[in-house]
N, CA, C and O atoms as a GROMACS GRO file, in nm:
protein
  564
    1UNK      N    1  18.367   8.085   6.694
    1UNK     CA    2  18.312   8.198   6.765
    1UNK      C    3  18.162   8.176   6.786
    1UNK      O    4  18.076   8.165   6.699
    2UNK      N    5  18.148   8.172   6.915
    2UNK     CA    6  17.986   8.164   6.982
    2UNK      C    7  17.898   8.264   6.920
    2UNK      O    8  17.960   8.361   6.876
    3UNK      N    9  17.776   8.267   6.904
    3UNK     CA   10  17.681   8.380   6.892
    3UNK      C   11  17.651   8.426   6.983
    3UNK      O   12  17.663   8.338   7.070
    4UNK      N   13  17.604   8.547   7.042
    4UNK     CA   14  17.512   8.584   7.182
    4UNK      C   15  17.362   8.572   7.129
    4UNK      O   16  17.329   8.586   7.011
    5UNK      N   17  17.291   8.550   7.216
    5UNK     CA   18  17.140   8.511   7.190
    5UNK      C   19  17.098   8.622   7.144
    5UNK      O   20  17.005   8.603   7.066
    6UNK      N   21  17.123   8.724   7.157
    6UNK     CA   22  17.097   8.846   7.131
    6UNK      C   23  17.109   8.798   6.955
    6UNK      O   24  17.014   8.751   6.894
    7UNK      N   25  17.237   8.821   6.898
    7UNK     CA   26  17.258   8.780   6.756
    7UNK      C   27  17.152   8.694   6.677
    7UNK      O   28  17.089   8.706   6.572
    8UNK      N   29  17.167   8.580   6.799
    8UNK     CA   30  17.063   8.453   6.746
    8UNK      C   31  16.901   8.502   6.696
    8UNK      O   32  16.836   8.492   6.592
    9UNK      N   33  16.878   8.561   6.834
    9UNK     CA   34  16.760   8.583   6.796
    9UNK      C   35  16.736   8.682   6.669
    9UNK      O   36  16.653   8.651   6.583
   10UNK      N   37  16.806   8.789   6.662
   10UNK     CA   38  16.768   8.870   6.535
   10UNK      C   39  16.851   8.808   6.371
   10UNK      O   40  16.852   8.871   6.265
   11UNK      N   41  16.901   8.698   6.389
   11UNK     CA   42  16.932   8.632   6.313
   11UNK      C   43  16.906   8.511   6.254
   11UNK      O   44  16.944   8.473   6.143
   12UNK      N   45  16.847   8.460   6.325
   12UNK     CA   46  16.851   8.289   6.286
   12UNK      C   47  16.744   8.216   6.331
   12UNK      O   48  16.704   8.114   6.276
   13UNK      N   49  16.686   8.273   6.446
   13UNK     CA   50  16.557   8.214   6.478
   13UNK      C   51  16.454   8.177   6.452
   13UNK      O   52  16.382   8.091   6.502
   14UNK      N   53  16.440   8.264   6.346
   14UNK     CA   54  16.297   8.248   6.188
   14UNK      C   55  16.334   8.128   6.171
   14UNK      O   56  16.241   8.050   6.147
   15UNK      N   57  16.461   8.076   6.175
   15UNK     CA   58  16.477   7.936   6.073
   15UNK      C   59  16.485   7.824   6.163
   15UNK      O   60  16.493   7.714   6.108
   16UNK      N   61  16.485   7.827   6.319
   16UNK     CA   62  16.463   7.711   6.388
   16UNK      C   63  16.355   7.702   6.426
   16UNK      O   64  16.314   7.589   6.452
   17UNK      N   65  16.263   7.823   6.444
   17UNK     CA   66  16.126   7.846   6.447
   17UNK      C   67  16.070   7.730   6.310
   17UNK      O   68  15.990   7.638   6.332
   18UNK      N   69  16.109   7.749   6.220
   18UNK     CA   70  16.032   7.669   6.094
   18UNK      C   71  16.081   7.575   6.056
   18UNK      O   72  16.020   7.507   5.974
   19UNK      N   73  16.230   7.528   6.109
   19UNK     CA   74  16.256   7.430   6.099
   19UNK      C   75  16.139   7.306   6.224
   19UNK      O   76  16.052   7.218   6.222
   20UNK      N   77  16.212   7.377   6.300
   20UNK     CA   78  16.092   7.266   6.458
   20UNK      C   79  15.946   7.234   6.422
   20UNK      O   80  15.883   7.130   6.436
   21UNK      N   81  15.894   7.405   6.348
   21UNK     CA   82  15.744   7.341   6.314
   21UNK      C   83  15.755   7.211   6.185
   21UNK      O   84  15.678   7.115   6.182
   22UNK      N   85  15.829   7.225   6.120
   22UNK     CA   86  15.835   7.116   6.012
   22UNK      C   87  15.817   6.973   6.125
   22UNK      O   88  15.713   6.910   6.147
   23UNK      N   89  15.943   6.952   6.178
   23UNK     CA   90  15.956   6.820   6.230
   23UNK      C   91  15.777   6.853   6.396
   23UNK      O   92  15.760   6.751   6.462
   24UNK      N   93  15.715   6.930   6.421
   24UNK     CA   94  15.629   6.908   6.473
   24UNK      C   95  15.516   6.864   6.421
   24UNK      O   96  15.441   6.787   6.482
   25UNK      N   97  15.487   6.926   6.258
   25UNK     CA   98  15.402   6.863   6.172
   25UNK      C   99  15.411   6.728   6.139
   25UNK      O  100  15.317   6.648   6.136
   26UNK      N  101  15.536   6.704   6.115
   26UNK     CA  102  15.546   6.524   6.050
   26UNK      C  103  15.493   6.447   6.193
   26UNK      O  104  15.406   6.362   6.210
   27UNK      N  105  15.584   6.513   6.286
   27UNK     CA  106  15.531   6.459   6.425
   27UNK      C  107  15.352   6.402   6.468
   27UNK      O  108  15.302   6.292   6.493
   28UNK      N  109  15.307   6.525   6.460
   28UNK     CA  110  15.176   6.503   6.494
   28UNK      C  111  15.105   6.486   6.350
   28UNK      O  112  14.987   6.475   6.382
   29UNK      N  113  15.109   6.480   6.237
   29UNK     CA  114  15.084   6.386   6.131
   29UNK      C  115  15.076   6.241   6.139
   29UNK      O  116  14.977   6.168   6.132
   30UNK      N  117  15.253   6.200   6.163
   30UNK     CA  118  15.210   6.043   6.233
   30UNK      C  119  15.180   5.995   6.268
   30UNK      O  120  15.173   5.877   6.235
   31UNK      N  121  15.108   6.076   6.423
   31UNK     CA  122  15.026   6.037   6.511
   31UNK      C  123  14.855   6.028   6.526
   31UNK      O  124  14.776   5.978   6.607
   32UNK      N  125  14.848   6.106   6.400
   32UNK     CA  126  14.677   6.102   6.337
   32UNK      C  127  14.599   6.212   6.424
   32UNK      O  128  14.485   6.209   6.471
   33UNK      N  129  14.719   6.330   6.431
   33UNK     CA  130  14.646   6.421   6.497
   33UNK      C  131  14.641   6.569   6.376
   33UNK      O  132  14.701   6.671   6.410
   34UNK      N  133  14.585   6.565   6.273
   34UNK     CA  134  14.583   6.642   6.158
   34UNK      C  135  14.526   6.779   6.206
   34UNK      O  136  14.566   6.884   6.156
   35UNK      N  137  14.421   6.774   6.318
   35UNK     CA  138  14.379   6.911   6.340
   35UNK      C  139  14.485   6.998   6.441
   35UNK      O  140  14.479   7.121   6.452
   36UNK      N  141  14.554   6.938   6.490
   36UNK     CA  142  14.664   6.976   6.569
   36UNK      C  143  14.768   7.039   6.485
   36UNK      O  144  14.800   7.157   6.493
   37UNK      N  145  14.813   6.962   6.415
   37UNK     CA  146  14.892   7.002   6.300
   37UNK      C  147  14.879   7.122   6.211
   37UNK      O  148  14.962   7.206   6.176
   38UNK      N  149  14.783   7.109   6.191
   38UNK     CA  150  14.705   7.244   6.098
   38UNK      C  151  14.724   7.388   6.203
   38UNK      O  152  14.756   7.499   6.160
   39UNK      N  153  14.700   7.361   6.325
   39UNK     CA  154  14.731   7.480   6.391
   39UNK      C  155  14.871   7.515   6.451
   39UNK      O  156  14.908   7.621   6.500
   40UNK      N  157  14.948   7.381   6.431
   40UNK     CA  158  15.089   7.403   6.431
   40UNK      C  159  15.118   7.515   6.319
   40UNK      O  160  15.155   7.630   6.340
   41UNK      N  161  15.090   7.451   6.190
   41UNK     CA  162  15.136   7.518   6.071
   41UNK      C  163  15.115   7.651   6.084
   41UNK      O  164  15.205   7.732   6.059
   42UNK      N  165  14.992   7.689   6.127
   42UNK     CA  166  14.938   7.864   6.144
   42UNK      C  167  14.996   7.937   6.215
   42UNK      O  168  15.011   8.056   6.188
   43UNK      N  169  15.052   7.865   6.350
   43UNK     CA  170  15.124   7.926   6.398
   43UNK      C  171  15.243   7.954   6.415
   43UNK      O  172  15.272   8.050   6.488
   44UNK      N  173  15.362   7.864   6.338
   44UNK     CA  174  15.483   7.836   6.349
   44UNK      C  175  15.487   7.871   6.175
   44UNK      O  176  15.602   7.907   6.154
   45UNK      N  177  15.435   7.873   6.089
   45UNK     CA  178  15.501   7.932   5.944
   45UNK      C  179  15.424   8.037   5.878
   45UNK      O  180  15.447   8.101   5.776
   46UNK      N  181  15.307   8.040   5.978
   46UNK     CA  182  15.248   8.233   5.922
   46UNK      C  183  15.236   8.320   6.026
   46UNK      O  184  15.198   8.436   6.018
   47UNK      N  185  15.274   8.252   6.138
   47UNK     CA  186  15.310   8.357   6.221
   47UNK      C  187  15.431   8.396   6.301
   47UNK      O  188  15.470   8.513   6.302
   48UNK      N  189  15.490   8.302   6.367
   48UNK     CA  190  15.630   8.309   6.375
   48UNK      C  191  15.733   8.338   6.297
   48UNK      O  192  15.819   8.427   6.297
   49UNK      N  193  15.714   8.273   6.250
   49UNK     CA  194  15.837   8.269   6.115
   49UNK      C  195  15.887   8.397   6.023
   49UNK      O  196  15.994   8.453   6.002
   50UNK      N  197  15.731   8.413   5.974
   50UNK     CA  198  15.788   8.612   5.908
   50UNK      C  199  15.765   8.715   6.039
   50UNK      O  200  15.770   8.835   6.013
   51UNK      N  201  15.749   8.687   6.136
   51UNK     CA  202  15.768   8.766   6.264
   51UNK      C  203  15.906   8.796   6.291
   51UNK      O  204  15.962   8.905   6.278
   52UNK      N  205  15.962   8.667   6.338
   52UNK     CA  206  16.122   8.677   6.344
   52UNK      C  207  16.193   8.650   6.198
   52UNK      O  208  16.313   8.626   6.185
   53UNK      N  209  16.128   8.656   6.124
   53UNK     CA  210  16.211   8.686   5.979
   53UNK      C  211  16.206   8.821   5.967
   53UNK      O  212  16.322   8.852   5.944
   54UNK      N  213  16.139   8.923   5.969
   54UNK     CA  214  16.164   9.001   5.894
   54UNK      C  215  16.176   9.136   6.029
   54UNK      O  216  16.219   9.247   5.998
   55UNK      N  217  16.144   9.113   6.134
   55UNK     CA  218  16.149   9.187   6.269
   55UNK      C  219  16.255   9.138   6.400
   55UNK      O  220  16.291   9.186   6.508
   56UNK      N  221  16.276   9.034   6.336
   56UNK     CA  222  16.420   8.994   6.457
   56UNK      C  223  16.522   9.078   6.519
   56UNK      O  224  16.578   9.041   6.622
   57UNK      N  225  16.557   9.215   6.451
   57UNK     CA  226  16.642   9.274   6.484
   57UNK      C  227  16.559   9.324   6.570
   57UNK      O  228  16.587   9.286   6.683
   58UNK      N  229  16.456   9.403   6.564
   58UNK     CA  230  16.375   9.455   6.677
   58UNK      C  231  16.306   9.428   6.745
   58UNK      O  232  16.219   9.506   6.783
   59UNK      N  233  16.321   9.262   6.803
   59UNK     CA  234  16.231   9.173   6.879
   59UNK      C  235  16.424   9.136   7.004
   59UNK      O  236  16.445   9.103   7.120
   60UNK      N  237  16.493   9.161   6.905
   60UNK     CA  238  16.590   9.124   7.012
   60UNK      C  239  16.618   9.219   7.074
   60UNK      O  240  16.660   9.238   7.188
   61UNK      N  241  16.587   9.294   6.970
   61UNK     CA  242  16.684   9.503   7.082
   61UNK      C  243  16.558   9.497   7.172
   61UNK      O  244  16.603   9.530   7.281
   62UNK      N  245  16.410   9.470   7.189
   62UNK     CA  246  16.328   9.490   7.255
   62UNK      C  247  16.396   9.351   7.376
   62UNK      O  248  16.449   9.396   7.477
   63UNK      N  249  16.393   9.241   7.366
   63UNK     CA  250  16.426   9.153   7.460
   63UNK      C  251  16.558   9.150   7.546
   63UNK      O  252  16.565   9.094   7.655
   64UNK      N  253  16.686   9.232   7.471
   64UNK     CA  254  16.842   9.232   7.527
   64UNK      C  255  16.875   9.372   7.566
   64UNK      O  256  16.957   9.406   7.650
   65UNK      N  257  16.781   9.468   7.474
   65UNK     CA  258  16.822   9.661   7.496
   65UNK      C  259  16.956   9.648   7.490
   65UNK      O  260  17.016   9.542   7.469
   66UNK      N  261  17.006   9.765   7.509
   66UNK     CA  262  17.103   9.781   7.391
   66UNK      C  263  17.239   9.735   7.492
   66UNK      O  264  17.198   9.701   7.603
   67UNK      N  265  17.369   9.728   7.481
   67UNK     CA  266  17.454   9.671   7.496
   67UNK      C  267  17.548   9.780   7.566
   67UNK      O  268  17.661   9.794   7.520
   68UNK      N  269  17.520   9.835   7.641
   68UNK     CA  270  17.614   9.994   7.711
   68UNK      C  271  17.668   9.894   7.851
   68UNK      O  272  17.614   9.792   7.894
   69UNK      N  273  17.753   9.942   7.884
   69UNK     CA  274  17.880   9.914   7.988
   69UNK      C  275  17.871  10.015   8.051
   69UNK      O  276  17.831  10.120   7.999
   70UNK      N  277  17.918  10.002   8.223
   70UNK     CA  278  17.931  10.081   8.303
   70UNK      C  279  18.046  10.161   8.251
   70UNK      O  280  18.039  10.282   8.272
   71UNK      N  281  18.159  10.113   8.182
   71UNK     CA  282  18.280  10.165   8.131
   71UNK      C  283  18.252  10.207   8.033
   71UNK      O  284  18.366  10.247   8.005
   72UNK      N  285  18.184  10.240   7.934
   72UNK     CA  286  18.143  10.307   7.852
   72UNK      C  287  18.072  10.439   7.871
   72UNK      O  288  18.078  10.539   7.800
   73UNK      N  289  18.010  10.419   7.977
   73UNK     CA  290  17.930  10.513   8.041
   73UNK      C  291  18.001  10.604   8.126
   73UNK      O  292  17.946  10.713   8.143
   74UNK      N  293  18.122  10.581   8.189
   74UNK     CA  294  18.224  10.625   8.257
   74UNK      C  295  18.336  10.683   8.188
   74UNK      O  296  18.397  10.776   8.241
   75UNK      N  297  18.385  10.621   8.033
   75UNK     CA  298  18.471  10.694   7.950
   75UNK      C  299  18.387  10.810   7.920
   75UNK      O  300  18.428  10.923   7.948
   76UNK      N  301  18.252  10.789   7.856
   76UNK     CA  302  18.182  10.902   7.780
   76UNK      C  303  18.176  11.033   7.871
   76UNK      O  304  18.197  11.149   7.835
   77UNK      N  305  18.138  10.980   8.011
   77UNK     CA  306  18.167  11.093   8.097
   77UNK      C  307  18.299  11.197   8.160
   77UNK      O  308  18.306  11.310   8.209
   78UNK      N  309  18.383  11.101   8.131
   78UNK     CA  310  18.548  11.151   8.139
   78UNK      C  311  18.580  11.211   7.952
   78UNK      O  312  18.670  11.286   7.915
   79UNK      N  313  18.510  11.170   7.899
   79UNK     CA  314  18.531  11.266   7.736
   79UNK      C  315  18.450  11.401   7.777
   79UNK      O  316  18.503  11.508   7.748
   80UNK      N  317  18.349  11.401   7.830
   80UNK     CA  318  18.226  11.509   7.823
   80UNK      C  319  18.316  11.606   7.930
   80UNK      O  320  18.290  11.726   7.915
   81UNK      N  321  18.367  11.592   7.985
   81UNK     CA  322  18.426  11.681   8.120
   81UNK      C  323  18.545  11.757   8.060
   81UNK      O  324  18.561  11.878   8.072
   82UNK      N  325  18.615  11.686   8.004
   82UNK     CA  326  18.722  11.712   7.941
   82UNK      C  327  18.678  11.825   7.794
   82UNK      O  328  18.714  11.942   7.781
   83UNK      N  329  18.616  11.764   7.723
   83UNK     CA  330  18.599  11.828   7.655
   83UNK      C  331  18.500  12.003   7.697
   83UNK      O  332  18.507  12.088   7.608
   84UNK      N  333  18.429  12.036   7.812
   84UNK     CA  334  18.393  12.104   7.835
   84UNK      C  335  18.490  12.165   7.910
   84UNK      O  336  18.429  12.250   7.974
   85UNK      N  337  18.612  12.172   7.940
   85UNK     CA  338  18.740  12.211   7.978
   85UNK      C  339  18.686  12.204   8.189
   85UNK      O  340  18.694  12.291   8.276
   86UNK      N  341  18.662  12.138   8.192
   86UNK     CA  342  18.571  12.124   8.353
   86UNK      C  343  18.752  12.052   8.412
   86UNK      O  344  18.812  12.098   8.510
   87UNK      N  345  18.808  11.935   8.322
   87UNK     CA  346  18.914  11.867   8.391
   87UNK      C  347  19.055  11.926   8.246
   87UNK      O  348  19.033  11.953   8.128
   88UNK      N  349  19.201  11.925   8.331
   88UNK     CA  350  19.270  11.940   8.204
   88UNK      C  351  19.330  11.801   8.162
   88UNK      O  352  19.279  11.693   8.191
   89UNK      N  353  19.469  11.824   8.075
   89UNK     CA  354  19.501  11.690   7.997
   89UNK      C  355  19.570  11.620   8.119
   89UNK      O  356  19.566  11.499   8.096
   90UNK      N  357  19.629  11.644   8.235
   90UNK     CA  358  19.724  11.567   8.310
   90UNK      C  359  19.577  11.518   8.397
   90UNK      O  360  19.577  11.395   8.397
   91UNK      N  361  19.490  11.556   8.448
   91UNK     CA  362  19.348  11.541   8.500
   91UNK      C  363  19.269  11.420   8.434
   91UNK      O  364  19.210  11.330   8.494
   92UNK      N  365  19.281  11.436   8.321
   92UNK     CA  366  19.212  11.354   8.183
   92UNK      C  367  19.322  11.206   8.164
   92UNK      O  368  19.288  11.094   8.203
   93UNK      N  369  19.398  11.224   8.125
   93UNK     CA  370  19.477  11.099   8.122
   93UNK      C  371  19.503  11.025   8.267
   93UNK      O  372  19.489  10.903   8.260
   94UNK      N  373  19.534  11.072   8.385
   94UNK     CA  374  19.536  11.010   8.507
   94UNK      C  375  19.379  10.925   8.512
   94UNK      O  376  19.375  10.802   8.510
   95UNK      N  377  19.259  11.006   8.520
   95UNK     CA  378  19.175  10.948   8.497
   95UNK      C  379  19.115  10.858   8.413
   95UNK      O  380  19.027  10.785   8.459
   96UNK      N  381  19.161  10.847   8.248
   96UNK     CA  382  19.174  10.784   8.200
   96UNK      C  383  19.262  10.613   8.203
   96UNK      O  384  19.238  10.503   8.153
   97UNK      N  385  19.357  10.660   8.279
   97UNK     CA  386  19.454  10.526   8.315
   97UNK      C  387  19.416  10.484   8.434
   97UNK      O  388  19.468  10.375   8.455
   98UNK      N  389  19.348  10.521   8.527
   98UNK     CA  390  19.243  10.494   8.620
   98UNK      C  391  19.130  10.410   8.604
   98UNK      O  392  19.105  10.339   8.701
   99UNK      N  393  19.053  10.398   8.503
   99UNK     CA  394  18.971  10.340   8.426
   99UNK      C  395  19.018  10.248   8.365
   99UNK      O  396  18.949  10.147   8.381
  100UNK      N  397  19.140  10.228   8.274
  100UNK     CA  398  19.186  10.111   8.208
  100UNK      C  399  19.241  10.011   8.310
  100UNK      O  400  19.245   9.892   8.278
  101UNK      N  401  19.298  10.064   8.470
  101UNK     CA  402  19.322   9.980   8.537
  101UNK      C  403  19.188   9.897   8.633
  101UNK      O  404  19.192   9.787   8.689
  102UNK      N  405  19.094   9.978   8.625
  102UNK     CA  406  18.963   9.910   8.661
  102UNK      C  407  18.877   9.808   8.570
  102UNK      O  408  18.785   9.732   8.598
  103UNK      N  409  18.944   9.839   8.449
  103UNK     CA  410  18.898   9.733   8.336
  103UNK      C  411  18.767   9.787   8.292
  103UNK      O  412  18.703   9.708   8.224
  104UNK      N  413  18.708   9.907   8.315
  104UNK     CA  414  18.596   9.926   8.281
  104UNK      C  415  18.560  10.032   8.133
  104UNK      O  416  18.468  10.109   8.105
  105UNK      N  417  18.697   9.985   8.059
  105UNK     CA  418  18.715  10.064   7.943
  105UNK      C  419  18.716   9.978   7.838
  105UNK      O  420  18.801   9.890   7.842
  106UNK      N  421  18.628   9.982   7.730
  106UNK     CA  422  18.667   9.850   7.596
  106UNK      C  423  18.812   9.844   7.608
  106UNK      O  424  18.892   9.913   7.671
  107UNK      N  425  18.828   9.715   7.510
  107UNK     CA  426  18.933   9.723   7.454
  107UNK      C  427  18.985   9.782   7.319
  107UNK      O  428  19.098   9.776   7.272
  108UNK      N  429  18.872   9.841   7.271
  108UNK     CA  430  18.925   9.943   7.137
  108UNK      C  431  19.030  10.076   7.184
  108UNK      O  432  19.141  10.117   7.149
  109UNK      N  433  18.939  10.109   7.273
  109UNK     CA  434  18.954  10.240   7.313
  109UNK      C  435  19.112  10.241   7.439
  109UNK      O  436  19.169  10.344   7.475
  110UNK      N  437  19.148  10.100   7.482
  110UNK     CA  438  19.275  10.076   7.560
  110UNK      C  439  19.398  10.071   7.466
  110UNK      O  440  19.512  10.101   7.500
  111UNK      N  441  19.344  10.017   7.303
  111UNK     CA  442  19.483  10.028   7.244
  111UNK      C  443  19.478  10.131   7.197
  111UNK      O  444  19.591  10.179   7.192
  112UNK      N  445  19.385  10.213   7.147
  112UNK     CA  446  19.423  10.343   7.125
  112UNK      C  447  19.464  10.450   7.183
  112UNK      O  448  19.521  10.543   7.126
  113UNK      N  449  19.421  10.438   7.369
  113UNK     CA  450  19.487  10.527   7.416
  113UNK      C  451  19.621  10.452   7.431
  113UNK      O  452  19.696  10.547   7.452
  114UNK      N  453  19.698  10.342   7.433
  114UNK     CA  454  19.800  10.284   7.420
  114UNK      C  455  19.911  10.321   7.315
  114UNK      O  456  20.031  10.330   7.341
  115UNK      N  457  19.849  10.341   7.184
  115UNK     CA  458  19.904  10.414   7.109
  115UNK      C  459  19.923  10.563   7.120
  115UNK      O  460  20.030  10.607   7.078
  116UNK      N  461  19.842  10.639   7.166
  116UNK     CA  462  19.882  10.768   7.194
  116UNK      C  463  19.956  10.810   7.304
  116UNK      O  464  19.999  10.924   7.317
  117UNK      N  465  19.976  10.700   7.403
  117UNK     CA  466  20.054  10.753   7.514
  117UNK      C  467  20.207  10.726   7.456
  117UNK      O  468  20.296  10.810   7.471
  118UNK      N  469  20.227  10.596   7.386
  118UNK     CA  470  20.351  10.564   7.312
  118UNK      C  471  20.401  10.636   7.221
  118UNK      O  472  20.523  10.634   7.205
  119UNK      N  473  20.324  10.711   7.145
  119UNK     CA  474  20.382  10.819   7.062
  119UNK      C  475  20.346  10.969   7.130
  119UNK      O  476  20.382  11.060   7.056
  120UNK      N  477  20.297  11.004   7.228
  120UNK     CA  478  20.318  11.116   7.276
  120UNK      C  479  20.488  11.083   7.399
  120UNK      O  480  20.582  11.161   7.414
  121UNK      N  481  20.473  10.972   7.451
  121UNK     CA  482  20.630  10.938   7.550
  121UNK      C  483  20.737  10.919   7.486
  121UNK      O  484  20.850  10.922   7.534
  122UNK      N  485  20.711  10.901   7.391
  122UNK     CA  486  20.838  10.804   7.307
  122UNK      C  487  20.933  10.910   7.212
  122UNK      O  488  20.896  10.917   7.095
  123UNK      N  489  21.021  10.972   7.240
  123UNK     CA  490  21.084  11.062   7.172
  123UNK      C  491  21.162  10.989   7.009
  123UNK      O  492  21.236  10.891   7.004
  124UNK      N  493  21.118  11.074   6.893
  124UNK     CA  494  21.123  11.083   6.785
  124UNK      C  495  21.299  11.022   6.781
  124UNK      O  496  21.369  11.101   6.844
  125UNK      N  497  21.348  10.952   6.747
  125UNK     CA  498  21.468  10.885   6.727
  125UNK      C  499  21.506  10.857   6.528
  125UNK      O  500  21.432  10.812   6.440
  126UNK      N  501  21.644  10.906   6.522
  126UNK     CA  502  21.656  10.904   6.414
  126UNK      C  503  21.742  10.757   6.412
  126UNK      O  504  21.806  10.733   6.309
  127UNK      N  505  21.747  10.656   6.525
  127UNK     CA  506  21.836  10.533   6.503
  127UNK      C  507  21.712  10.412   6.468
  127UNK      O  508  21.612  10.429   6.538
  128UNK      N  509  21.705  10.325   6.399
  128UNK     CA  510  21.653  10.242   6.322
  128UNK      C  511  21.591  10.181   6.432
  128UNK      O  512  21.685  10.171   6.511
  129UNK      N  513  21.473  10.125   6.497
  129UNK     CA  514  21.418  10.022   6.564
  129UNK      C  515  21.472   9.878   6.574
  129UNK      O  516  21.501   9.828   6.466
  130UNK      N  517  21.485   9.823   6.652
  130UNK     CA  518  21.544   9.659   6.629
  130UNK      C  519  21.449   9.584   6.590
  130UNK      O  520  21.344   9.604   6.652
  131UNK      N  521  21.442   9.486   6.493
  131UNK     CA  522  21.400   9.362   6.466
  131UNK      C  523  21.259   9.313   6.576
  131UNK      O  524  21.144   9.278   6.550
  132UNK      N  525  21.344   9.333   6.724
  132UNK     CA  526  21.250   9.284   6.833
  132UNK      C  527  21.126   9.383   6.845
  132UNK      O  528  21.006   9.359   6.836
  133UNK      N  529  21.192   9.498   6.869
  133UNK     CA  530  21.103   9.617   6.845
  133UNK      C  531  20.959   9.665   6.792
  133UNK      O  532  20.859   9.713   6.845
  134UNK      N  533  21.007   9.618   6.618
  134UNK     CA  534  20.928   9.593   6.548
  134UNK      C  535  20.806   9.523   6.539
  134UNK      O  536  20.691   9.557   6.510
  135UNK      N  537  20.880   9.369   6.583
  135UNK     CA  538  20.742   9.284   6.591
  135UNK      C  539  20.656   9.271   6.720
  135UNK      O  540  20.552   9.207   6.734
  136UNK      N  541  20.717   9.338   6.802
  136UNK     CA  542  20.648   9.379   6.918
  136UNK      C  543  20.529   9.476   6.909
  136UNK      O  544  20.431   9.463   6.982
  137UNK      N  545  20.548   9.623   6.769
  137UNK     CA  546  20.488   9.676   6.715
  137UNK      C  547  20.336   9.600   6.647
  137UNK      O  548  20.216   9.616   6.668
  138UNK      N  549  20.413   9.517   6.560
  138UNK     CA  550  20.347   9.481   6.467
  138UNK      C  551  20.252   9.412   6.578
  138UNK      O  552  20.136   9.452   6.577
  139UNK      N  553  20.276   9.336   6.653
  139UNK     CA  554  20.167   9.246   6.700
  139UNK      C  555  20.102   9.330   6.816
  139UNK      O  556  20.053   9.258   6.903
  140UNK      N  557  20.091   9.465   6.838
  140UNK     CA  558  20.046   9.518   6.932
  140UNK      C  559  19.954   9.626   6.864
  140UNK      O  560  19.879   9.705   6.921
  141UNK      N  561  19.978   9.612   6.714
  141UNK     CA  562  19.819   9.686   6.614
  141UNK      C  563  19.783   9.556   6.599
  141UNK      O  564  19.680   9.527   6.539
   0.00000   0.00000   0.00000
């Protein structure tokens, strides 16, 4: 599983930040450039480094802002309507399955309304589920 830069940066960057200045120091060390070096160090392990060490989370929410979806923004508004009784439940679910067919709904929120449409359609049966049934279940939580 990939990181998003977003992650990276509030995660891990302190340490390629100070890793690179390391190999830039030996670098320009070898090369007999010591005053260069010295301002490598100042800037890449007392200033970078506990910058994105200890502020990374809020150097990335400042660089990526926050992570909202047009479909997120579009469920929340089909909850807010609904819940202010503005639309009813046959209003609300049409619209709702409207949205999952536009794809602009997570996928948390598709198996859960998935599950509630299956147990609100699905009449209560006192005969045992089949085998197939089941694992169709099982692999669909």
């Amino acid at each position: 599983m990939g990181k998003t830069a977003k992650e990276f940066v509030a995660n891990d960057l302190w340490m390629a930040i100070a890793i690179l200045t390391l190999g830039a120091i030996v670098l320009l060390g070898s090369l007999g450039l010591g005053a260069v070096s010295g301002v490598v160090v100042a800037i890449g392990w007392f200033v970078l480094t506990p910058l994105f060490l200890f502020w990374g989370a809020e150097i990335a929410e400042f660089l990526y802002g926050e992570e909202t979806s047009q479909g997120t923004d579009a469920l929340t508004e089909l909850k807010g309507r609904y819940a202010r009784g503005e639309i009813d439940d046959a209003e609300f679910e049409q619209r709702l399955e409207r949205l999952i067919e536009l794809d602009e709904v997570p996928a948390e929120t598709r198996r859960v309304t998935d599950r509630t449409a299956r147990s609100s359609s699905e009449p209560e049966s006192d005969i045992p589920d089949s085998e197939e049934q089941m694992e169709n279940r099982e692999l669909e939580s």
